[in-house]
GUDOFI-931978 format. One line per 5 residues: for each residue x negated, y, z of C-alpha. Coordinates in steps of 0.5 Angstrom, whole numbers. Layout:
N
X/Y/Z  ... .
//
This chain:
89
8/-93/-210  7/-88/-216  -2/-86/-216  -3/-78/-214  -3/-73/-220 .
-8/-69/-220  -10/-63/-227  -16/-61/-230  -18/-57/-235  -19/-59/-242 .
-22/-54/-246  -18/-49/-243  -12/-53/-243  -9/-55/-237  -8/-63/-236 .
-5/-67/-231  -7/-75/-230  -7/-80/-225  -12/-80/-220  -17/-85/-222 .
-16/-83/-229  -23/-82/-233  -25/-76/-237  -23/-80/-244  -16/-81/-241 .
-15/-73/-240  -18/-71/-247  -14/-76/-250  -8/-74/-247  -10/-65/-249 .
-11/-69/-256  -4/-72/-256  -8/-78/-258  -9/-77/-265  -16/-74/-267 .
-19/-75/-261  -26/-72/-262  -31/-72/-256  -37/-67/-259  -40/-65/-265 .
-47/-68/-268  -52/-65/-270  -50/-62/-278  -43/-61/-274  -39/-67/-276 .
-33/-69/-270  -35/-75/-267  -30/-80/-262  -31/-84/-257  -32/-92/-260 .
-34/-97/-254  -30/-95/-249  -37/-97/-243  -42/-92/-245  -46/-96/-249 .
-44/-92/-256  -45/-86/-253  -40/-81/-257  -36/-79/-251  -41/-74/-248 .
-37/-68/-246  -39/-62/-242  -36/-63/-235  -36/-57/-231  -42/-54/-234 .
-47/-60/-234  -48/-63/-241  -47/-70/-244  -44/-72/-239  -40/-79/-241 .
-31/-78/-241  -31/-86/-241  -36/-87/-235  -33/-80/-230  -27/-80/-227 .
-23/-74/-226  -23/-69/-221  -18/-64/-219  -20/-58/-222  -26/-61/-226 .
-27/-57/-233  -28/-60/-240  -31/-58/-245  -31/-62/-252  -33/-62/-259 .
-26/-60/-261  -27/-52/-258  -33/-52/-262  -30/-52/-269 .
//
């Protein structure tokens, strides 16, 4: 039995993952897997997701207007808004 997809949009992009799929897998799918870059630091350099368990940190995104929000750590939701450093060039 193949998992329910569902679509979400990263950055304005439509993305479309496997129900039970964090926010880090659709980014990095909108991303074609190269550069994934997750927000910008406070001089604007891009940063990236390095842990993978929400300890670094670097994986914070706006979900659905709400800040900071850790991809890693957030499942995706059909419908669910994303928002990376990546709009922010």
């Amino acid at each position: 039995m193949s998992k329910q997809s569902l679509t979400v949009q990263v950055d304005g992009r439509a993305v479309s993952v496997a129900s039970g799929s964090s926010v880090l897998a659709a980014v990095a799918l909108a991303a074609g897997g190269a550069n994934v870059v997750t927000r910008r630091s406070v001089s604007g350099d891009a940063r990236g997701p390095l842990c993978g368990m929400g300890i670094c940190q670097e994986c914070r995104v706006r979900i659905d207007g709400a800040p900071h929000r850790l991809a890693c750590q957030t499942l995706c939701v059909q419908g669910m808004s994303v928002e990376t450093g990546s709009a922010c060039k």
